[in-house]
C-alpha positions in Angstrom: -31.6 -16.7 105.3 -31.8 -12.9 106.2 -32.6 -10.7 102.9 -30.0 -8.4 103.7 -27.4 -11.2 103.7 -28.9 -12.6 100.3 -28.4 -9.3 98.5 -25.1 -8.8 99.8 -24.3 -12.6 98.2 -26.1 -11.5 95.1 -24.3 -8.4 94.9 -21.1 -10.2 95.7 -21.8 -12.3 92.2 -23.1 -8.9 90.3 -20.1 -7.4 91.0 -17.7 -10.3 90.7 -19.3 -10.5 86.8 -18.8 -6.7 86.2 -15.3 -6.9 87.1 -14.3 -9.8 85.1 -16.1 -7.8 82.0 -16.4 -4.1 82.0 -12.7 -3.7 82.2 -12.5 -5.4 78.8 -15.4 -4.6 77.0 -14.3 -1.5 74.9 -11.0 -4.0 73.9 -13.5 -6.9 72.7 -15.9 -4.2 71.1 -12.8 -2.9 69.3 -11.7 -6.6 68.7 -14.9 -6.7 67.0 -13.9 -4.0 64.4 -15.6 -0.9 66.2 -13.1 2.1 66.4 -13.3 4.7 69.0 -16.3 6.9 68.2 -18.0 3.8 67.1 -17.1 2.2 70.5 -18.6 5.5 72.3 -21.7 5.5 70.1 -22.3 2.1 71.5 -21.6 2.9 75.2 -23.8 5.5 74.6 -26.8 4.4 73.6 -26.7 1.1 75.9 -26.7 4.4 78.8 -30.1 5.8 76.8 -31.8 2.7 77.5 -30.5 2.4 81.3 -31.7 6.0 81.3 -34.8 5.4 79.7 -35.8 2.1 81.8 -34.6 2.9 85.2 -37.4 5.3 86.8 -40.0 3.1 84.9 -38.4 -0.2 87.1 -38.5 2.0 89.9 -42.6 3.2 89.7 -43.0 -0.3 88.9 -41.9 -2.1 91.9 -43.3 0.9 93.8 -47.0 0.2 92.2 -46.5 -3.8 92.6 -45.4 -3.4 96.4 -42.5 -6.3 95.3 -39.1 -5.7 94.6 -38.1 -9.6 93.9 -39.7 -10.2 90.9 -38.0 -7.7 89.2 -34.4 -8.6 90.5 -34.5 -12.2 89.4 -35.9 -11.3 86.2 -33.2 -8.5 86.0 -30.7 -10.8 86.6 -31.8 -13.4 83.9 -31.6 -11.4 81.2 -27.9 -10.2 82.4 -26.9 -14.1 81.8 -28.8 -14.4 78.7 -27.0 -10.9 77.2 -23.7 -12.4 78.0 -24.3 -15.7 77.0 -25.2 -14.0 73.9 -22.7 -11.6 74.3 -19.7 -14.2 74.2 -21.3 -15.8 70.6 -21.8 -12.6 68.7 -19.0 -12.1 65.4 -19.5 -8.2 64.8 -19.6 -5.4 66.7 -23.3 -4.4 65.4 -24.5 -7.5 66.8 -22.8 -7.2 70.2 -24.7 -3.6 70.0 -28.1 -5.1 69.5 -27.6 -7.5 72.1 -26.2 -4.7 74.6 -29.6 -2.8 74.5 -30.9 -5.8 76.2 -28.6 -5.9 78.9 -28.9 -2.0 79.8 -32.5 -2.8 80.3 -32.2 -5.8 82.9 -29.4 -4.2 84.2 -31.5 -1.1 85.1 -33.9 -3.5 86.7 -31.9 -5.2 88.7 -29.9 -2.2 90.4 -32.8 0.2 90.7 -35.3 -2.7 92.6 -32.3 -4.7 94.5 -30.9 -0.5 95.7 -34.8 0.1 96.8 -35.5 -2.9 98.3 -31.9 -2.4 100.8 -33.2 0.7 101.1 -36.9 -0.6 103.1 -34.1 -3.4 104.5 -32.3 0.1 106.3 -34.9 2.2 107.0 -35.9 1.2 110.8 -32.0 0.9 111.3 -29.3 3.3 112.7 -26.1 3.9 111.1 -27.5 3.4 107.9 -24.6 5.0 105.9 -22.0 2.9 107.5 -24.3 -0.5 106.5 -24.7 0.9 103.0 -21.0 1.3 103.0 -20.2 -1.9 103.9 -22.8 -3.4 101.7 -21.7 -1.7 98.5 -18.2 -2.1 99.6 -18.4 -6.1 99.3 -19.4 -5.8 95.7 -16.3 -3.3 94.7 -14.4 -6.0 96.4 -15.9 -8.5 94.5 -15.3 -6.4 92.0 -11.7 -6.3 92.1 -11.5 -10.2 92.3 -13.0 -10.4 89.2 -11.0 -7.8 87.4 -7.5 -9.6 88.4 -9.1 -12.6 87.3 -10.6 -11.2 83.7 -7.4 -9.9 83.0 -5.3 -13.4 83.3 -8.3 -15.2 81.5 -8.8 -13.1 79.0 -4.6 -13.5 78.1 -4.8 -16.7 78.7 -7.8 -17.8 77.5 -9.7 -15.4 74.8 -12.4 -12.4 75.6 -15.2 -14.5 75.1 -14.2 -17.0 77.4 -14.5 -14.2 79.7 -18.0 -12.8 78.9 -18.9 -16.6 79.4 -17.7 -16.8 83.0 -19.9 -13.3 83.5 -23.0 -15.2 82.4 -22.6 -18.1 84.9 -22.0 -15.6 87.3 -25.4 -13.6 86.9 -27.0 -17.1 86.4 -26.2 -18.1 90.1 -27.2 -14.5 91.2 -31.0 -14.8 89.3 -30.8 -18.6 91.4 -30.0 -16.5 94.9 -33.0 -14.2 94.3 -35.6 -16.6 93.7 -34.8 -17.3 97.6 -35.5 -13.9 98.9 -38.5 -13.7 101.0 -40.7 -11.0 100.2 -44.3 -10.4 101.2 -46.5 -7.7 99.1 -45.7 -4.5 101.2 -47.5 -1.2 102.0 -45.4 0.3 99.3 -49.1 -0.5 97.2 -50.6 2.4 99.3 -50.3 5.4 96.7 -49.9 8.5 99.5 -46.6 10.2 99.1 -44.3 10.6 102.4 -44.3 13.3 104.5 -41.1 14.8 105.1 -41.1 17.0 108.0 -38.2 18.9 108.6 -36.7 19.6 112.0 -33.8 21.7 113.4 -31.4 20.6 115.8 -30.9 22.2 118.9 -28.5 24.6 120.1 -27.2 22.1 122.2 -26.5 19.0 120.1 -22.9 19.0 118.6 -21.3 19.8 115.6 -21.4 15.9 114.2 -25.1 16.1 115.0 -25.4 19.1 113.1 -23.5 18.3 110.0 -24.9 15.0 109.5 -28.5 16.5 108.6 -29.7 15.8 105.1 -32.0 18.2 104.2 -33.0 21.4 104.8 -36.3 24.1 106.6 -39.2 24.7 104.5 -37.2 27.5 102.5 -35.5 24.9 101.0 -38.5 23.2 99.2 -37.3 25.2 95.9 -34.3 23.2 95.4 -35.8 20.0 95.9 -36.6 17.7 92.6 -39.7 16.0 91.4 -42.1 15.1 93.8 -41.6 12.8 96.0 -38.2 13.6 94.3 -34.4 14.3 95.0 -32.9 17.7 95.7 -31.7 19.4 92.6 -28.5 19.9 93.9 -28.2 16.7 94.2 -29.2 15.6 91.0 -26.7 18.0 89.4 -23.6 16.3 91.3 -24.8 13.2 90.3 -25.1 13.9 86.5 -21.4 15.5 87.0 -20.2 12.9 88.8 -21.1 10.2 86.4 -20.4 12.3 83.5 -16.9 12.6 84.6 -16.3 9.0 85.5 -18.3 6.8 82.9 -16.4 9.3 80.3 -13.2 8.6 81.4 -13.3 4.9 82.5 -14.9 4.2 79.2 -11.5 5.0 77.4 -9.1 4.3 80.3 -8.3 0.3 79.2 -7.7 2.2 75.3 -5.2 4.7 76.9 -3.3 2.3 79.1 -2.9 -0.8 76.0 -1.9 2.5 73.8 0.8 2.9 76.3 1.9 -0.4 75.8 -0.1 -2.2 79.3 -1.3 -5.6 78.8 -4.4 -7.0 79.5 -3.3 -8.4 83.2 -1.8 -5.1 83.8 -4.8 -3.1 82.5 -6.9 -5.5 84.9 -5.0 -5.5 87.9 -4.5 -1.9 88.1 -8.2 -1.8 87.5 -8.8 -4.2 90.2 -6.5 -2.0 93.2 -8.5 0.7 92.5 -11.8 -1.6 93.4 -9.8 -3.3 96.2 -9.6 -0.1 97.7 -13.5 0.9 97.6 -14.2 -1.7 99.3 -12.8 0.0 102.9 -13.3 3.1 101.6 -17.2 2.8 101.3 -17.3 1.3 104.5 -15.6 4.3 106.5 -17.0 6.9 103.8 -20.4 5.8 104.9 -19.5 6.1 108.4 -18.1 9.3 108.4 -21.4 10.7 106.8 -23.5 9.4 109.6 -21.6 11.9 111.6 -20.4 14.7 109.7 -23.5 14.4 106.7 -23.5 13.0 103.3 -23.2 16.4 101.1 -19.3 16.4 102.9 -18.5 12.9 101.6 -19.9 13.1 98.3 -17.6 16.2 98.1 -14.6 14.1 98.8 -15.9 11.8 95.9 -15.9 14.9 93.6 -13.2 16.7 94.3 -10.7 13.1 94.3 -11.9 12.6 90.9 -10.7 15.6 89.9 -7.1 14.8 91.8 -7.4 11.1 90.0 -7.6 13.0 86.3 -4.8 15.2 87.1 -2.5 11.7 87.9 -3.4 10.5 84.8 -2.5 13.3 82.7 1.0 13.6 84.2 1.7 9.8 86.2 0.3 7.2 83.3 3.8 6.6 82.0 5.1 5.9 85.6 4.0 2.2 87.4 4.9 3.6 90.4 3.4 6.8 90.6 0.3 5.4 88.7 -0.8 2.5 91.5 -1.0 5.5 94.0 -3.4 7.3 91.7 -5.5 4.1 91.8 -5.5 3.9 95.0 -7.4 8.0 95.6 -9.3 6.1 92.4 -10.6 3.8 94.7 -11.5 6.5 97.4 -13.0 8.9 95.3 -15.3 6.3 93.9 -16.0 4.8 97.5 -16.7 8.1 98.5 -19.0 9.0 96.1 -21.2 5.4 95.5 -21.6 4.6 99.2 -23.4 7.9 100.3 -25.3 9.0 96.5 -27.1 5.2 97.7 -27.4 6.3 101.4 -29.0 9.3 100.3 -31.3 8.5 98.1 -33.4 5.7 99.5 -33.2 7.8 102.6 -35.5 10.5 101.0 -38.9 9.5 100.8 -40.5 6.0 102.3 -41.2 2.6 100.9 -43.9 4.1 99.0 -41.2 6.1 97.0 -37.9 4.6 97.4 -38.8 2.2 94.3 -39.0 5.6 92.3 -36.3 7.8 93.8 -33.9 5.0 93.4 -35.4 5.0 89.9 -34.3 8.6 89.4 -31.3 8.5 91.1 -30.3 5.5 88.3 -32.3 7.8 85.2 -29.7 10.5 86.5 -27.0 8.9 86.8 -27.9 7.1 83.3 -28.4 11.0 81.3 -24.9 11.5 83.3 -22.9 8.1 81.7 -24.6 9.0 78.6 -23.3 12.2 78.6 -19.6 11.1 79.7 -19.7 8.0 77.0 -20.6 10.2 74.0 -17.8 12.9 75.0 -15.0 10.1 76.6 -14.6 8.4 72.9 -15.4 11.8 71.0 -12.8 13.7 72.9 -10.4 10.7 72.8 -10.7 10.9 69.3 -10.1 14.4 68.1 -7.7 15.2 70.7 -6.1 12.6 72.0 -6.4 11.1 75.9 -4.8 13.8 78.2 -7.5 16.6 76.4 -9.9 14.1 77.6 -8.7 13.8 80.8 -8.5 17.7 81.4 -12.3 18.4 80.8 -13.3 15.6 82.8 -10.9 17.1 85.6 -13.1 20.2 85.6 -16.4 18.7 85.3 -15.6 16.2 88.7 -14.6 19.6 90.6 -18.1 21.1 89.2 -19.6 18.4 90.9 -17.7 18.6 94.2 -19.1 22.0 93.9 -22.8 21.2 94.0 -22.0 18.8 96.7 -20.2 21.4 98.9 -23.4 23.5 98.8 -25.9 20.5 99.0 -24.2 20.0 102.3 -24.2 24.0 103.3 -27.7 24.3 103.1 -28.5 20.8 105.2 -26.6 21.7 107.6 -29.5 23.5 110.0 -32.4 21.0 109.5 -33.0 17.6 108.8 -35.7 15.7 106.9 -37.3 12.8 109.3 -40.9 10.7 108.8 
């Protein structure tokens, strides 16, 4: 079977797991006796380790010239945390065990993102492939979060966290069958990046969909071979703003009086959406660039904090501010992937995946230690202000990543 089909099934499981758990995870940790700042202590120090581990996956898959290895064994310990997981009595315990699954999860999404990425890179329309890709796992996703829901009601949290480890069992099963030879990614030159204008004749589409910049941009690009700044800042904004929020979101809607299969279902439109929304996000950027869609991304999220300040209390109202949920997110995922494994070659896509993951992790860290903090001392619409402003800071830094790609493009 075709590698790209395997990750796409293996992603399709991932995804299906994360949606039957994440959207219940701060309810069993609080089941578990942790209170809100405890709960964001937790979240945040399972982000350290993501942060801590991710660029170190990356350079390591890089320097081995494999991605498998890594993903399987990612994907093992994901079962094994929550097997473990679903058997734990205290909230310290669940905390230990947590640790452990930050660091196989960072090995599984940093290797499996890099590997797509050497999957892509001799293909056109990359962005809309990414798209869809990614797409299939938020649609996964939302499967599993109307099913965790109903389970968890019906059934008990832990029940839950058991289905999730069967789930990333199969997935660790389906990667033992990728094929993967050792690559030229062992060769330790960097990429060359050589960056060319388009012509005065080419169209506007052509224009706008360049992704980098002439040589007077090499200031504002990150380590080397590394990621542009600005695009390392919208990250870190972006997934400050969403981990914060979406870490207390279930809290705010059960304080509301939701139930679990509410909390879960309107968790799973919001995924049901991404799915399509990915897919055309990611086409759109092949034409008009990615800096343009990741500003969509940052600039919904702000709209999506707004809703909730003012709509919560209204069903209604609220499912249409799940739905601009799902776009934002789509948005914002499908092309901050696209991008990244795009910069560099398979020599460096194991480590710029890596740092696209380390950022993103120093971003959730970030959002997971203000989300239950801010919760706490001033309740959830306070929250859901300052994360408004910090999702339009990052649409920001995406609007100018995209001004100053728009006269050159990195190729090679």
């Amino acid at each position: 079977m075709d590698n790209i089909l395997l990750l796409t099934f293996i992603i399709i499981l991932v995804f299906g797991a994360i949606g039957i758990g994440s959207p219940l995870m701060t309810l069993y940790l609080e089941s578990l006796g942790a209170n809100y700042s405890r709960i964001a202590l937790i979240l945040a120090t399972t982000a350290s380790v993501s942060l801590v581990t991710s660029y170190a996956w990356g350079r390591l898959s890089d320097a081995l010239g494999r991605r498998k290895p890594l993903i399987a064994a990612g994907l093992a310990g994901l079962a094994l945390a929550y097997f473990l997981l679903s058997q734990v009595v205290s909230a310290d315990w669940a905390w230990l065990v947590r640790l452990g699954e930050a660091a196989s999860n960072a090995a599984y999404s940093t290797t499996s993102l890099a590997l797509m990425g050497d999957l892509l890179a001799t293909r056109d329309r990359r962005g809309q492939r990414m798209g869809v890709y990614r797409g299939l796992g938020s649609l996964a996703f939302a499967v599993g979060a109307l099913l965790g829901g109903r389970l968890a009601d019906h059934f008990s949290l832990r029940l839950t966290l058991q289905v999730c480890a069967l789930l990333y069992l199969a997935a660790a099963a389906v990667a033992l069958i990728l094929r993967e030879s050792r690559s030229a990614t062992v060769r330790r030159s960097a990429p060359r990046i050589e960056v060319v204008s388009a012509p005065a004749s080419a169209g506007l589409g052509s224009r706008r969909s360049a992704l980098g910049c002439k040589d007077r941009a090499a200031g504002w690009r990150g380590w080397r071979p590394g990621l542009p700044l600005l695009f390392l800042a919208g990250v870190f904004l972006w997934t400050m703003t969403w981990y914060g929020q979406a870490s207390m979101w279930p809290n705010h809607m059960a304080a509301l009086g939701y139930a679990k299969t509410e909390i879960s279902s309107l968790w799973g439109l919001a995924a049901l959406i991404e799915a399509p929304a990915m897919r055309f996000a990611g086409q759109w950027s092949d034409v008009v660039g990615r800096g343009a869609l990741l500003a969509v991304g940052g600039f919904g999220a702000t709209l999506v904090l707004c809703g909730y300040v003012v709509l919560s209390q209204i069903l209604p109202a609220l499912a249409g501010v799940q739905v601009l949920r799902g776009v934002a997110f789509g948005s914002y995922t499908a092309n901050a992937m696209t991008f990244a494994v795009e910069w560099g070659d398979e020599t460096t896509r194991g480590r710029n995946s890596g740092l696209l993951s380390t950022v993103s992790g120093a971003g959730q860290l970030a959002g997971l230690l203000l989300g239950g903090t801010l919760a706490q001392a001033g309740g959830f619409r306070m929250m859901f202000g300052v994360f408004a402003a910090t999702a339009a800071a990052a649409g920001a830094c995406f609007l100018a990543l995209r001004a100053r790609a728009q006269d050159g493009r990195p190729v090679g």
